[in-house]
Structure formats: C-alpha cells, structure tokens
C-alpha positions as CSV (number, residue, x, y, z in Angstrom):
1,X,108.1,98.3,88.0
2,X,105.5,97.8,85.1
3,X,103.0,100.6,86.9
4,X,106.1,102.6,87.3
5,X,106.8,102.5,83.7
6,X,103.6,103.2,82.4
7,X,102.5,105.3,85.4
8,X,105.5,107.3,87.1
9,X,103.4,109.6,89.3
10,X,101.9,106.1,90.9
11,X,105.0,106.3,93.3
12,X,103.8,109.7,94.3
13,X,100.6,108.7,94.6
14,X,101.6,105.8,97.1
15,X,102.9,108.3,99.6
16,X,99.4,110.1,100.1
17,X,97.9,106.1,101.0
18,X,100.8,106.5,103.4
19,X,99.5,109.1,105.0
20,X,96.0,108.3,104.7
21,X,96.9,105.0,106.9
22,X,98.1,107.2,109.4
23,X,101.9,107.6,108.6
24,X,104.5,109.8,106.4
25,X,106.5,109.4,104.3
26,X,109.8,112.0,105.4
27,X,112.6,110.9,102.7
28,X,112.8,108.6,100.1
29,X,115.3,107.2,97.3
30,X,115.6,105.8,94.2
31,X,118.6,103.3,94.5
32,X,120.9,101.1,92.7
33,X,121.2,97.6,94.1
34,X,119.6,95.2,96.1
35,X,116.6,97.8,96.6
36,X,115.1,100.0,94.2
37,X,114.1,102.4,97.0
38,X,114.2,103.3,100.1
39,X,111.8,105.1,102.5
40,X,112.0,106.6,105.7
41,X,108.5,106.5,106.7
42,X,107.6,108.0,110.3
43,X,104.7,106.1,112.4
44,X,103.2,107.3,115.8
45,X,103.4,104.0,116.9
46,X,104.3,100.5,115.7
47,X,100.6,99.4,115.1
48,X,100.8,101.8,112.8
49,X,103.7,101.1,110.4
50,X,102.3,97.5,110.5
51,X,99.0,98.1,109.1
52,X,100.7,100.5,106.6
53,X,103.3,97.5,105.7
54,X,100.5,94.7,105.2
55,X,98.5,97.4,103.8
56,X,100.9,98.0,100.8
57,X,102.0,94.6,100.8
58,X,98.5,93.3,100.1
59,X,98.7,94.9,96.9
60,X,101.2,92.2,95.5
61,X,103.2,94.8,93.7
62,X,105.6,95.6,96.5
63,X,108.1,93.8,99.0
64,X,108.8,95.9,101.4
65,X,111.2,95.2,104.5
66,X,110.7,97.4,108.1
67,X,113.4,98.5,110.5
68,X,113.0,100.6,113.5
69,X,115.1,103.5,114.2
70,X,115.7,105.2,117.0
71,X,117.9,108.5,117.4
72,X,121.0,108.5,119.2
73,X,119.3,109.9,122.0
74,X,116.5,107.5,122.2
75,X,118.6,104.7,122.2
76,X,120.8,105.7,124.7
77,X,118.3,106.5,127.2
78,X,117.1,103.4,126.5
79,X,120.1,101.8,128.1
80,X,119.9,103.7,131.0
C-alpha cells in the first residue's frame, strides 16, 4: 500500500510483468474487505500462473491467493 500511495500507476505497471511472465491480466478490482483487489488473471496453463504467483510473491509486497476457474462448460464435461 505504501508504493501504491506514493506511486499509483505501480499497479498498472504490475499487469505488464504479468504479461511478460506469460499471463494476462482480463479484469481486476479495487475492493472493500478482506482483499483489497481482486484479479482475474488468465494462464495457458497452470505452470504458468505458478511462476507468475511466486514471481510477484517474491517481491514481499504482495499476498496473493490462486483459484482455478473453469466455465460452466468445462466443468461439466469434466464430469462426463
């Protein structure tokens, strides 16, 4: 929150290291509550996301927690 302070465009800037790891970032929030923002970041694979999560992580500045989504459609053909 400090760099955010004194450097607002830094969160901006975090979304192009996204995508230089490989990954986007499609939508993201500012939110009130447990999390102060929220990402939806799309990966071609998991190996991905997971060098983009320790990647950012190492930086001490951010926490970040990971959940996979599928689309309706994925999941259910994953059932069946």
């Amino acid at each position: 929150m400090q760099t955010l302070k004194s450097n607002p465009d830094r969160l901006r800037e975090v979304n192009n290291d996204i995508q230089e790891l490989g990954a986007q970032v499609v939508h993201q929030w500012a939110t009130l509550g447990e999390y102060d923002f929220i990402n939806v970041v799309e990966a071609p694979d998991s190996a991905t996301i997971a060098r983009v999560s320790v990647s950012l992580a190492a930086r001490g500045s951010t926490k970040i927690r990971t959940l996979t989504a599928l689309t309706i459609d994925e999941f259910l053909a994953a059932l069946g």
